[in-house]
N, C-alpha and C positions, 0 to 999 in steps of 0.2 A: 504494500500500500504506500503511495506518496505521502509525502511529512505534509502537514500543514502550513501554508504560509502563513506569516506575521496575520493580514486581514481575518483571514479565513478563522486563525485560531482567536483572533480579537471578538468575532463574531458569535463562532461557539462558542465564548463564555458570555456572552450575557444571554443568552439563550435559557430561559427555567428548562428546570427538570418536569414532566408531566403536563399533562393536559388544564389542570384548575386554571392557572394564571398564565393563559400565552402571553407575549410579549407583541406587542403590534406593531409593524412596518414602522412606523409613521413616529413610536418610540425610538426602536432600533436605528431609523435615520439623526435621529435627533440624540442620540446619545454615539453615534459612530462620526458624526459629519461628511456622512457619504449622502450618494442621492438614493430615490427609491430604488433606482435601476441598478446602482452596484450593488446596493441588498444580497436584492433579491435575484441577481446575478452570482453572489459567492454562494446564496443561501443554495443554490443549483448546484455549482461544484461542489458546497458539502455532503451533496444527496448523491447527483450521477457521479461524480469524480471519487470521491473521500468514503460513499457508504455509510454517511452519518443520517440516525435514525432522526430524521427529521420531518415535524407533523406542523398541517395550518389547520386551525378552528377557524372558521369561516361566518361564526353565529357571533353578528351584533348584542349585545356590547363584548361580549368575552370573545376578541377575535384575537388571530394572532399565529405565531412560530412562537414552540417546543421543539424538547428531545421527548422522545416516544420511549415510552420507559415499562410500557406492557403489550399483550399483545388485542385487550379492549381498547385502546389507544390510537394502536394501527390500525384498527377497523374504522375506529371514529373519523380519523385522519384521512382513509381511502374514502368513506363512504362517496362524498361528494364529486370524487375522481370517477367513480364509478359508475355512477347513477343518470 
């Protein structure tokens, strides 16, 4: 597996553990000083590239990116990919 770059690992850590409290784009922009589009451009390398279990809640107000830390998590997380 490839190491992490600098970003990539800055990103994974503010990243919560689990589904209760995602973290929403619009934070994550605001706490990295990147644009929406690098986001959610590394947030892609963590998943295709790196293999990191990474989930979006899509349900206003609790929306957001996680680490997927079960596997009721990853269902939640597909559901809307899938549907």
């Amino acid at each position: 597996m490839k190491q992490l770059d600098k970003e990539e690992q800055q990103l994974l850590d503010l990243l919560p553990k689990g589904i209760e409290r995602p973290r929403p784009l619009k934070e994550l922009v605001k706490l990295t000083g990147w644009s929406n589009r690098r986001v959610r451009g590394i947030i892609n390398r963590l998943i295709v590239i790196h293999h990191q279990p990474i989930g979006a809640r899509y349900e206003h107000p609790n929306n957001g990116y996680f680490i997927i830390t079960n596997d009721k998590e990853r269902q939640q997380a597909l559901a809307p990919l899938t549907s």
